[in-house]
N, CA, C and O of each residue as an XYZ file, in Angstrom:
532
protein
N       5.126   -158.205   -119.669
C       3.698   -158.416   -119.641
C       3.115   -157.658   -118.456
O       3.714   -157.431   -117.404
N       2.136   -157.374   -118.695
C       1.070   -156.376   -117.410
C      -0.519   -156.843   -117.581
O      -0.999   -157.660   -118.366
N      -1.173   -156.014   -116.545
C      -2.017   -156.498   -116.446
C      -3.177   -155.612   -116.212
O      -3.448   -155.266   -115.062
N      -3.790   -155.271   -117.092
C      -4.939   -154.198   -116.809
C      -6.400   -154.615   -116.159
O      -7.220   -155.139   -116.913
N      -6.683   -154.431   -115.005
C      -8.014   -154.402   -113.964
C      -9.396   -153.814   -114.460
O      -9.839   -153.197   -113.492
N     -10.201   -153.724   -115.415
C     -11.400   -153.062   -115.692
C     -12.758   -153.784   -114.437
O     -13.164   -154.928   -114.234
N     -13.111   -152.383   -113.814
C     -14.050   -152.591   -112.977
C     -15.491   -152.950   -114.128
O     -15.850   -152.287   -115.101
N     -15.894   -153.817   -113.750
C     -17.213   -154.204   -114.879
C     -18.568   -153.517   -114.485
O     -19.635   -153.850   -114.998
N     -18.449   -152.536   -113.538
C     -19.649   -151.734   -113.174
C     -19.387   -150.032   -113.761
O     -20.125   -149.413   -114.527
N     -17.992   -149.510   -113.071
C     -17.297   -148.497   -114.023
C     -16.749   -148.249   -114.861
O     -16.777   -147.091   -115.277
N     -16.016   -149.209   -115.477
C     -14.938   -149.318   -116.543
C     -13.884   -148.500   -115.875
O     -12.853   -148.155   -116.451
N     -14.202   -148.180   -114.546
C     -12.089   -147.957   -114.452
C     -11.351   -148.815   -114.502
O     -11.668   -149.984   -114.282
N     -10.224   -148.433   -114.799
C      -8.994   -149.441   -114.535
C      -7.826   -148.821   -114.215
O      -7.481   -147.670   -113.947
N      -7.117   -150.280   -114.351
C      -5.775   -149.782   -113.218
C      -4.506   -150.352   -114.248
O      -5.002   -150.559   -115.356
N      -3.545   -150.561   -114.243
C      -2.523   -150.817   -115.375
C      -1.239   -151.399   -114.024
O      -0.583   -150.734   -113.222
N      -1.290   -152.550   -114.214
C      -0.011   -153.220   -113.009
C       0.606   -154.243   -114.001
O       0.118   -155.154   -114.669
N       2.165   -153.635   -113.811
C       3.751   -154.993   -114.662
C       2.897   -156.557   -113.605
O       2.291   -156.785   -112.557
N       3.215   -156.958   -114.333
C       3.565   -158.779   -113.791
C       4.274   -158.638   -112.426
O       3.677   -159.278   -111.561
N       5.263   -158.053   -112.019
C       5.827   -158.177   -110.849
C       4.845   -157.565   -109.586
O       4.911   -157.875   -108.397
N       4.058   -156.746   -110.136
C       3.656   -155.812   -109.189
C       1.780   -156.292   -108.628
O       1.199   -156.253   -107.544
N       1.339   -156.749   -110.161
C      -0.006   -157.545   -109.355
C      -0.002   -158.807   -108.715
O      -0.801   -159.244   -107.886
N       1.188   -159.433   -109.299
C       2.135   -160.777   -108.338
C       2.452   -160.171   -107.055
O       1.701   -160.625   -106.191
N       3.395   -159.196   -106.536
C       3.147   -158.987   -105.549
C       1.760   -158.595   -104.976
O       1.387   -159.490   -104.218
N       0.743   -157.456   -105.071
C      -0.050   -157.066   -104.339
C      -0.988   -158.490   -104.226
O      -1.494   -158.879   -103.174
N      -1.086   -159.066   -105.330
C      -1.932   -160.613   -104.387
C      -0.867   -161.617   -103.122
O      -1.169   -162.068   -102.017
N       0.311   -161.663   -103.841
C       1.152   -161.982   -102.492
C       0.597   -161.381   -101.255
O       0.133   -161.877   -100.228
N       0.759   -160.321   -101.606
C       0.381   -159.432    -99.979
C      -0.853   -159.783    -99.706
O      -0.847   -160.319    -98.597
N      -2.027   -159.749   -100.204
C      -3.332   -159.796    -99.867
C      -3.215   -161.662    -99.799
O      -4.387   -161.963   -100.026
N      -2.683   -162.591    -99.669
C      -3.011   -163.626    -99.541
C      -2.296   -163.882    -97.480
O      -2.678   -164.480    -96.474
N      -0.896   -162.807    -97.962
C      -0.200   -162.937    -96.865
C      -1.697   -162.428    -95.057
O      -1.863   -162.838    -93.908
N      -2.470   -161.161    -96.174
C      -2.664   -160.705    -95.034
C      -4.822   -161.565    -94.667
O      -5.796   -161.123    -94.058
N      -4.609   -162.609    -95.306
C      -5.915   -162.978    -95.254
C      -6.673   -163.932    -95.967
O      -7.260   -164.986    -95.721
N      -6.400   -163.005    -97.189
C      -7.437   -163.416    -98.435
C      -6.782   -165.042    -99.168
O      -5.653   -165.514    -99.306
N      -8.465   -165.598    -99.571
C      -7.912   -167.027    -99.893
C      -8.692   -167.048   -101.109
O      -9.856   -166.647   -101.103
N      -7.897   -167.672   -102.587
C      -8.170   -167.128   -103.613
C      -9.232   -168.162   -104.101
O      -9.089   -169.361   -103.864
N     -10.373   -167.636   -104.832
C     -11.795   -168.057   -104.770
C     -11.360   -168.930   -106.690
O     -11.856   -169.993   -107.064
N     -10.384   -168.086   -107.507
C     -10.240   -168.743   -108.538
C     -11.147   -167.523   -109.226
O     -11.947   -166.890   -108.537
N     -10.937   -167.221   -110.776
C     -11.508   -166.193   -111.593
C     -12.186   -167.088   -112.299
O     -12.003   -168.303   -112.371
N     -12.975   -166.423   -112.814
C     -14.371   -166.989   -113.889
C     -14.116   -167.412   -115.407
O     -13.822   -166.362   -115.980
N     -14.098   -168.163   -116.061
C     -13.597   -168.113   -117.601
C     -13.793   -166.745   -118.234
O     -14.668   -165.921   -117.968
N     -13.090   -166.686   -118.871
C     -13.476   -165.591   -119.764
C     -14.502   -165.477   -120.382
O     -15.179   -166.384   -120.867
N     -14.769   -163.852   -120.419
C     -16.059   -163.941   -121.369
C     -15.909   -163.322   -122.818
O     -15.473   -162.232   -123.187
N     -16.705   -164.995   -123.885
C     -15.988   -164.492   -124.869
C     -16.530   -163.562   -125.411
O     -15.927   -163.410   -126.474
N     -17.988   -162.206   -125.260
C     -18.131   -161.246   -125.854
C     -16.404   -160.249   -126.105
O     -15.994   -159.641   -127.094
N     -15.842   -160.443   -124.893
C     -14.456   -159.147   -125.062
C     -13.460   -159.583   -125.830
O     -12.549   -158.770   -125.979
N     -13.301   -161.025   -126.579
C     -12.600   -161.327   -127.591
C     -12.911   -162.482   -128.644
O     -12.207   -162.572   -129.650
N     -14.050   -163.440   -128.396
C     -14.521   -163.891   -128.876
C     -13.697   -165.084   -129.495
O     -13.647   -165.520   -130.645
N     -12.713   -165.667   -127.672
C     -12.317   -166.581   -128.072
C     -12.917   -167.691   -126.726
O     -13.415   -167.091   -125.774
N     -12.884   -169.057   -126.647
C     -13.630   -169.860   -125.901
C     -12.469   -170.731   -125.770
O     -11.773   -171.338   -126.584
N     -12.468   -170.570   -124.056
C     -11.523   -171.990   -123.192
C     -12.491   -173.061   -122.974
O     -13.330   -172.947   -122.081
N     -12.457   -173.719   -123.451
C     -12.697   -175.105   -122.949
C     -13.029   -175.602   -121.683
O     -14.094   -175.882   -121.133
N     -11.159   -175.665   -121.170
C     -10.675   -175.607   -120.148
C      -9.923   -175.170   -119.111
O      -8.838   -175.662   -118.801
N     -10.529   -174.134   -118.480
C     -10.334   -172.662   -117.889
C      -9.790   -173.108   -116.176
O     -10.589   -173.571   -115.361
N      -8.662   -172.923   -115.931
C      -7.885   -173.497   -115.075
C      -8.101   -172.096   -113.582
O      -7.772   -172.393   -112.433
N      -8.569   -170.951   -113.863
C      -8.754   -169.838   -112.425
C      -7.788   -169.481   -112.612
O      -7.263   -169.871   -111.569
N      -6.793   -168.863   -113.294
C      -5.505   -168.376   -112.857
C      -5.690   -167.149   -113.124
O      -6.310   -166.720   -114.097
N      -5.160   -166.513   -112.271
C      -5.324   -164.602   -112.046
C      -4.208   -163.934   -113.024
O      -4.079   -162.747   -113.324
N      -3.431   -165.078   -113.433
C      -1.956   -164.453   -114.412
C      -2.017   -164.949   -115.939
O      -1.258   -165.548   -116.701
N      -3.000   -164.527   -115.986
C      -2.915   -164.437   -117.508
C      -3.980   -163.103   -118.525
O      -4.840   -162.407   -117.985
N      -3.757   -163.061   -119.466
C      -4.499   -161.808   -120.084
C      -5.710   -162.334   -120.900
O      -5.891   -161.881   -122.031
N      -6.540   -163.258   -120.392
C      -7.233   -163.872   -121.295
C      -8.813   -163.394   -121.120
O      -9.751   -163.983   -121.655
N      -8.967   -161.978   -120.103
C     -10.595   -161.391   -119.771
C     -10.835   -162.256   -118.907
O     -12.063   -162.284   -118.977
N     -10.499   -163.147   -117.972
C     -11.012   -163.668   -117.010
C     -11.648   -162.790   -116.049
O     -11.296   -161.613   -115.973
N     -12.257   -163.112   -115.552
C     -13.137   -162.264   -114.225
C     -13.119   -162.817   -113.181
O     -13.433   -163.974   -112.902
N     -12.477   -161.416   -112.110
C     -12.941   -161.768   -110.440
C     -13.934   -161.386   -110.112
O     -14.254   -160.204   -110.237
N     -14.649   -162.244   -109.628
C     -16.158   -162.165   -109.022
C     -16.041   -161.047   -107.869
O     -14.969   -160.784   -107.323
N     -17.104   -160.499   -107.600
C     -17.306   -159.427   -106.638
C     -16.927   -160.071   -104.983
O     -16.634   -159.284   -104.083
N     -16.960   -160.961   -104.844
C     -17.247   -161.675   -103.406
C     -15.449   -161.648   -103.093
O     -14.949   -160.935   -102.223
N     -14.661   -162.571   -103.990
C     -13.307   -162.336   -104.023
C     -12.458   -161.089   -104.388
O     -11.240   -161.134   -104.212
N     -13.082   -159.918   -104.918
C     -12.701   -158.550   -104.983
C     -12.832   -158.119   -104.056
O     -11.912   -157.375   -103.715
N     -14.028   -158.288   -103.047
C     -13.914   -157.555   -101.671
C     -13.114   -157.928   -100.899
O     -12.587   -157.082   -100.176
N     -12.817   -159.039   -100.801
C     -11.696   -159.867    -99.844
C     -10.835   -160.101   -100.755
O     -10.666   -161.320   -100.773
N     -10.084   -159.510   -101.658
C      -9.110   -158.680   -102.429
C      -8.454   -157.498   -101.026
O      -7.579   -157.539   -100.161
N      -9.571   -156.479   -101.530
C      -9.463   -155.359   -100.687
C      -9.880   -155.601    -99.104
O      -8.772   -155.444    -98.590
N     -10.287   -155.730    -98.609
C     -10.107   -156.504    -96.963
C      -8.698   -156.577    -96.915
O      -7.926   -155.922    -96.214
N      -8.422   -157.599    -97.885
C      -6.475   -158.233    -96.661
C      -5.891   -157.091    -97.261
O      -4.901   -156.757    -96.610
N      -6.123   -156.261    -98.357
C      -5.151   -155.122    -98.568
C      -5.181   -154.168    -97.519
O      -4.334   -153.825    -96.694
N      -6.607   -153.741    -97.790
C      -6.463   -152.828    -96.210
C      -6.014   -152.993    -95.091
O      -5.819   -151.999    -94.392
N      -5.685   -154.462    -94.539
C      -5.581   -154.728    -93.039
C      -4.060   -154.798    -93.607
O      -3.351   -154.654    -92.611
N      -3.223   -154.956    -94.769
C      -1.725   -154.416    -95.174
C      -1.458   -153.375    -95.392
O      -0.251   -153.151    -95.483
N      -2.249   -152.418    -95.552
C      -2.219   -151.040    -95.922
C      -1.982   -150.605    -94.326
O      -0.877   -150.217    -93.948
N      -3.077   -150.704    -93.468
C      -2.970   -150.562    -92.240
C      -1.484   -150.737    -91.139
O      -1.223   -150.021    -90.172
N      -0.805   -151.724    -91.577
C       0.845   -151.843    -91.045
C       1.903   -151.744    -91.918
O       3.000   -152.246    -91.670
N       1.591   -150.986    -93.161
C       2.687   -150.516    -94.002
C       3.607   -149.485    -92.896
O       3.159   -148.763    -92.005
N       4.789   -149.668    -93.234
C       5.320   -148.591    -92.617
C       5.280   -147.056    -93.026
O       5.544   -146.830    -94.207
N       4.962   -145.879    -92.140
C       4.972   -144.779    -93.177
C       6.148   -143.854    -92.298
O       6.908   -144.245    -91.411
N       6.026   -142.758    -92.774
C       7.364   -142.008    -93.247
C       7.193   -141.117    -91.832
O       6.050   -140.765    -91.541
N       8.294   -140.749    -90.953
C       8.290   -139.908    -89.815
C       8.081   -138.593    -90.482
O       7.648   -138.393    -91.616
N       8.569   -137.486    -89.333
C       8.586   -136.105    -89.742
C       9.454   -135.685    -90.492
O       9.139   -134.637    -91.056
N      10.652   -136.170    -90.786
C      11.529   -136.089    -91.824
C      11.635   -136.667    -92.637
O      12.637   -136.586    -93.347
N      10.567   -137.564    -92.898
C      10.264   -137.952    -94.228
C      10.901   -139.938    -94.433
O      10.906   -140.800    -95.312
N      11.244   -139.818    -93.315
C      11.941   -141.212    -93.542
C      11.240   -142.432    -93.280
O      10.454   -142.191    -92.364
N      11.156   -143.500    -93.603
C      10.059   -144.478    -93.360
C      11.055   -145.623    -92.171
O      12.145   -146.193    -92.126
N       9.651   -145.421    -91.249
C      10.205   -145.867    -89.736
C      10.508   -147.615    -90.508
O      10.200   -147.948    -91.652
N      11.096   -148.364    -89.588
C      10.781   -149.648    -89.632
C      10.144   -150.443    -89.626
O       9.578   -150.627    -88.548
N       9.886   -151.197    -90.513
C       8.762   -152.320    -90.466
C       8.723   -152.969    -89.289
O       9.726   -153.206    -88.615
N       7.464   -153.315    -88.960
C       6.996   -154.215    -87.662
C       7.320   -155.536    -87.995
O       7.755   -155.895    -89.090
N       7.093   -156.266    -87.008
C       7.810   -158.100    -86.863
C       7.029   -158.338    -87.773
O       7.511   -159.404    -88.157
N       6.233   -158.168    -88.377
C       4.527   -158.828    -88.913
C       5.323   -158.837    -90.408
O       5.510   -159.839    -91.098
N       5.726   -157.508    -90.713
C       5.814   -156.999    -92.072
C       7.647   -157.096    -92.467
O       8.682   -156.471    -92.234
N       7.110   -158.488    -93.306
C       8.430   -159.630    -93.709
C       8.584   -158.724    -95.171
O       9.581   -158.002    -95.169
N       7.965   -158.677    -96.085
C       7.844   -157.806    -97.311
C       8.324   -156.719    -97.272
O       7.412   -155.911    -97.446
N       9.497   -156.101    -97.106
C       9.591   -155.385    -97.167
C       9.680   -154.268    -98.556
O      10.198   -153.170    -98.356
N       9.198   -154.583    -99.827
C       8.953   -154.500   -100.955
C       8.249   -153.180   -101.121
O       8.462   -152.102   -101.676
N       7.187   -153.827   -100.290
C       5.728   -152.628    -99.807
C       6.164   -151.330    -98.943
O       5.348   -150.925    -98.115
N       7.349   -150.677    -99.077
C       7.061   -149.294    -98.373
C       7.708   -148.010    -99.565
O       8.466   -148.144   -100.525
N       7.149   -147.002    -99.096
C       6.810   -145.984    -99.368
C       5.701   -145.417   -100.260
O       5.099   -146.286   -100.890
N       5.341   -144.299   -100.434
C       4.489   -143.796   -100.633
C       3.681   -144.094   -102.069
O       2.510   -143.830   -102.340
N       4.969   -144.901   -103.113
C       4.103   -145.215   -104.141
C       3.653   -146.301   -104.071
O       2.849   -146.513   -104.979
N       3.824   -147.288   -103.260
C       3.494   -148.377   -102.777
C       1.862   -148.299   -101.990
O       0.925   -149.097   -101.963
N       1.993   -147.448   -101.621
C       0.657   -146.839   -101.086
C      -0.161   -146.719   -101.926
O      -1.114   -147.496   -101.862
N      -0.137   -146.010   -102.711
C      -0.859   -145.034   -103.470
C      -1.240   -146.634   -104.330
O      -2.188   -147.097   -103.697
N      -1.021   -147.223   -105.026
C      -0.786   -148.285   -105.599
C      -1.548   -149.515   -105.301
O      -2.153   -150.299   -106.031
N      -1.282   -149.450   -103.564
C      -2.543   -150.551   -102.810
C      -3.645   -149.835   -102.997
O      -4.621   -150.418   -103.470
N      -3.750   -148.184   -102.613
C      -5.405   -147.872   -102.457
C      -5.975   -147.896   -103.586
O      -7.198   -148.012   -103.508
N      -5.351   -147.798   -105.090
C      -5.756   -147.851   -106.140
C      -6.314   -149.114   -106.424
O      -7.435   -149.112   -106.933
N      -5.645   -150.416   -106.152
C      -5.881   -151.674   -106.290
C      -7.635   -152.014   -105.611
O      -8.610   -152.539   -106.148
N      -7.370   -151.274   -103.836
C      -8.413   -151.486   -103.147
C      -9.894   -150.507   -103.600
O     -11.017   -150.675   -103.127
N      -9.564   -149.662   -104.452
C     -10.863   -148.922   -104.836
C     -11.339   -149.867   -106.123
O     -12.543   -149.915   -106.376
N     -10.550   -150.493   -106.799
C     -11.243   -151.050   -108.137
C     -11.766   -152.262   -107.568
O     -12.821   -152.636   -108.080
N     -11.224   -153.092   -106.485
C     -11.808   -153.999   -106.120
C     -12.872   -153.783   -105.086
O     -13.476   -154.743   -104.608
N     -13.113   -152.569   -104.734
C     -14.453   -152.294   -103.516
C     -15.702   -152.061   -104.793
O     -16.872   -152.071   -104.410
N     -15.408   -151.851   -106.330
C     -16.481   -151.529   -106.962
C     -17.208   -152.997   -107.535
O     -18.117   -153.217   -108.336
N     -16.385   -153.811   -106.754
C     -17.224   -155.331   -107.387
C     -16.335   -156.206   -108.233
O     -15.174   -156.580   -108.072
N     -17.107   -156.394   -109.060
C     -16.448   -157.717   -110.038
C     -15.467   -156.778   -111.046
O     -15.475   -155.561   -111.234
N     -14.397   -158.121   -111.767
C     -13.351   -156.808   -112.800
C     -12.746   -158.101   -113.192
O     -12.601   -159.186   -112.629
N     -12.451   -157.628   -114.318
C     -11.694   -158.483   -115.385
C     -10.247   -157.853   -115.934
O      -9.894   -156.735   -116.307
N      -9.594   -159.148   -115.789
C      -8.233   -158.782   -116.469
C      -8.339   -159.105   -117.973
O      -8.561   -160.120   -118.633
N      -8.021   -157.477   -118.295
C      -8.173   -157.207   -120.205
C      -7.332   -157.703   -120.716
O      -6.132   -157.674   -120.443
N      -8.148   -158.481   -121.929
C      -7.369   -159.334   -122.849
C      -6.213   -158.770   -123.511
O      -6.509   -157.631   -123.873
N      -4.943   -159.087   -123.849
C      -3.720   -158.596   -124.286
C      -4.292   -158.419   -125.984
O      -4.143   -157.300   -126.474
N      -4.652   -159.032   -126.471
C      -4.874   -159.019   -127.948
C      -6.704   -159.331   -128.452
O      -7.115   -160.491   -128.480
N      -7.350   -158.509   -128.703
C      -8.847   -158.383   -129.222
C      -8.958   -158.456   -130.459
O     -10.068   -158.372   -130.985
């Protein structure tokens, strides 16, 4: 299972496995962020209705993160992005600092991966796309 990010102002998106948007909220909770809970779904994108809509960020049901918790999404990413370890002159990635227990988060696609995360969430609100329409 995965999990596709549509920005609801651009329609970009981003495409993250289960392991990997599980981690990057790990990280962003580690480095700050306190989770506000997603919005029920909206049933124009499948035109099905929860009832009883529990906030959970892990599921494929069009739920929406509000803009307020997308920015402080990206906040604690950046201030993790900021002590990722990166790579010396030979290419090798120095050691993680005392701070940085995760060691999950290094190298360069790991990077590339947070800033992607942190640009869809600096554009505001975004919904995780429904698996089946």
């Amino acid at each position: 299972m995965g999990f596709t990010l549509v920005s609801l102002t651009t329609r970009d998106d981003i495409h993250l496995n289960i392991w990997a948007w599980s981690s990057v909220l790990r990280l962003a909770r580690r480095y700050g962020w306190e989770s506000m809970g997603t919005e029920m779904p909206m049933r124009e994108l499948c035109g099905t209705c929860v009832d009883d809509w529990n906030g959970t960020y892990f599921s494929n049901d069009g739920q929406t993160i509000l803009s307020a918790d997308a920015q402080a999404i990206a906040h604690a990413l950046e201030l993790a992005l900021a002590e990722m370890p990166k790579a010396n002159k030979q290419g090798e990635l120095q050691p993680p600092s005392a701070s940085e227990t995760d060691s999950a988060f290094c190298g360069p696609e790991w990077e590339e991966l947070i800033k992607t995360v942190i640009d869809i969430c600096r554009k505001g609100a975004f919904y995780i796309q429904p698996l089946v329409c």
